[in-house]
N, C-alpha and C positions, 0 to 999 in steps of 0.2 A: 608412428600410429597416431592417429587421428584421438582427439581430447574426448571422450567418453564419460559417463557421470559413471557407470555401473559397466563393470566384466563379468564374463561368463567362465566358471571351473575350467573351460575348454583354454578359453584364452590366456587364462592367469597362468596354468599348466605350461603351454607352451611358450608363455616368454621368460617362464623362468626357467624352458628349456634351453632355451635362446640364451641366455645367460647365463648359463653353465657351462652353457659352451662356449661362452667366449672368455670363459675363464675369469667372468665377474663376479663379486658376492653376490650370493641369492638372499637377499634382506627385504623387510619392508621397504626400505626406505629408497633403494634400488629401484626393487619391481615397481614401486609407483612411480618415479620418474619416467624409465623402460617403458612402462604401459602408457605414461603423458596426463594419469589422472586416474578416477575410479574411487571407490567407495576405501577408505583404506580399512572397514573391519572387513570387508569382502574380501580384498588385497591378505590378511593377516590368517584369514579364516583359512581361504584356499592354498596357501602356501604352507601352512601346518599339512595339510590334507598331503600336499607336493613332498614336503620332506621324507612324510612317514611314509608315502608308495614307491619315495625313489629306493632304485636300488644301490646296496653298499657294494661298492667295488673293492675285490681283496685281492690281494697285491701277497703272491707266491716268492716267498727267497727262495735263493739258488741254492740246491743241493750241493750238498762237496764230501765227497770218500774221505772217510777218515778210518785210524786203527779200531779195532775191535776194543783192546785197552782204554784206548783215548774217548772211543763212543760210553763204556762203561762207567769211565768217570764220567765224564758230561755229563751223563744222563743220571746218576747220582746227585752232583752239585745242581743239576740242572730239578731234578725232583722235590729237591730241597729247598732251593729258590722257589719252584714253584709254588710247593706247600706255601711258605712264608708268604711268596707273593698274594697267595689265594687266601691265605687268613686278611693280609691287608687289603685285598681287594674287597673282602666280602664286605670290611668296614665301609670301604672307599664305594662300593655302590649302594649301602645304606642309605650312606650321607647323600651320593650321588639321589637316589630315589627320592629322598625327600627335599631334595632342593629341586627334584624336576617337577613332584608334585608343585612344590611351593611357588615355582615359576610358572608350573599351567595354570594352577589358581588364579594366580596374578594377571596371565594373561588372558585368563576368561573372564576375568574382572575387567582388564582395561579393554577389551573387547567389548563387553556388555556396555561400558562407559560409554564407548566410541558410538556403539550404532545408537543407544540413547541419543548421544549430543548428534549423532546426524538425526534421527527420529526428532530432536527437539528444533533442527536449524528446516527441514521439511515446513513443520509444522508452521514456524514462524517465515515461512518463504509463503504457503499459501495462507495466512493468515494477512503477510506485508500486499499480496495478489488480490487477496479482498476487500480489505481498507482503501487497494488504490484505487479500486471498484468503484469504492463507494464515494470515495474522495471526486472520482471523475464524474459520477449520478449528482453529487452535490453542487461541482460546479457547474453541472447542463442546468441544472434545479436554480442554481444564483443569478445564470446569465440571461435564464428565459425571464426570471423575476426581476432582473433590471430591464430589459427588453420592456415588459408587462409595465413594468414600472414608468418609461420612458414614456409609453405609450399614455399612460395615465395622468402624467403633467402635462403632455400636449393638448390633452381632452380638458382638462382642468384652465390649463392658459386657454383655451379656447374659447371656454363657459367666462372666464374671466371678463374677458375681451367684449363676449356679446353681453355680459351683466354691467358693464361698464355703461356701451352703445345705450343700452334700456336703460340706465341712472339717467341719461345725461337728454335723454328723450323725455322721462319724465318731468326732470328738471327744464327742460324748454316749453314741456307743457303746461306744467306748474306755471310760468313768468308768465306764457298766455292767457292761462286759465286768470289769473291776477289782471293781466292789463286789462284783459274781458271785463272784467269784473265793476273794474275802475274806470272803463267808460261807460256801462251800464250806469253806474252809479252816477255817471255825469250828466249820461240822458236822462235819467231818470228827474236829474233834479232841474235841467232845462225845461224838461218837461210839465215835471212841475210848477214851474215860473211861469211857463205859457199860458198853462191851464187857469193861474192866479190871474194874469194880468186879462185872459179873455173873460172869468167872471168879471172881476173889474168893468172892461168893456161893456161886456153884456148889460151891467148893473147901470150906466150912465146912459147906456141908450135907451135900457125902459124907463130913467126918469126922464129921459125926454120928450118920451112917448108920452106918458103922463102929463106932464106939462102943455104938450100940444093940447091933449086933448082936453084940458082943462079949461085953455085957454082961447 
């Protein structure tokens, strides 16, 4: 049979029929091999159910003629027996009754246990299905954030790059702006000097004008 999580009454039923018939124990621990898997409080539940509807096969001894004498005693010794046997049976299914009680107890105990601890390994199966959920939302979340990120040092190196270009533009404007500055300053003062030396001029030729006309 094929690995199943969960069997159906029908199926449990008929391979423990299968299995009675081949002359195997009809046990938990059988039938879940037999079935290849399944829930084993299902396994444990349905097979209680299987026990108590199979039926008891009774097995007739052989009759055999005996004296009339011979049956009267037997059937004395044999009354006698019985009584005795029936006072000690009655003990003997006492005891019996209350260790089956104490045995079904038990096993509606580990029963109740069993489908708890599968109810508890469920839980923690879709519990482990949504952590990985969320574990795989978090790394779509990390990788687009490095992406995002990637994407952000480039733009960044890039602004770098042109704020540098702009320093270094300024900085040659600057040295311009300076040499300008400092030949301006040079004209200025040649200029100056011109302007000195033409009064001067100016001043020697109207004294000579003077002088002419003086003279």
């Amino acid at each position: 049979m094929g690995r199943k999580a969960f069997f159906t009454k029908d199926e449990i039923f008929k391979a423990a029929d299968e299995l009675a018939l081949q002359g195997e124990d009809v046990a938990v621990r059988t039938l879940h091999a037999y079935l290849g898997g399944g829930s084993f409080s299902s396994v444990m539940k349905y097979l209680t159910l299987w026990k108590q509807e199979r039926p008891v096969e009774d097995s007739n001894s052989a009759k055999v003629d005996m004296p009339v004498s011979m049956v009267n005693a037997f059937d004395a010794v044999w009354k006698s027996a019985m009584a005795q046997a029936f006072k000690e049976l009655a003990g003997e299914r006492e005891k019996a009754a209350l260790a089956v009680q104490e045995a079904d107890m038990r096993a509606s105990e580990a029963l109740a246990a069993i489908e708890e601890l599968e109810n508890a390994n469920n839980e923690q199966a879709e519990k482990l299905d949504e952590l990985t959920k969320k574990l795989e939302a978090v790394e779509q979340q990390l990788q687009k954030a490095l992406s995002e990120s990637s994407a952000v040092s480039a733009v960044n190196q890039e602004l770098k790059d042109q704020e540098q270009k702009l320093q270094n533009k300024l900085e040659r404007a600057a040295q311009e702006r300076d040499t300008a500055i400092k030949e301006a300053a040079e004209l200025k003062g040649r200029s100056d000097s011109l302007s000195s030396q033409n009064d001067k001029l100016l001043a020697k030729l109207s004294d000579r004008e003077e002088k002419k006309v003086k003279g």
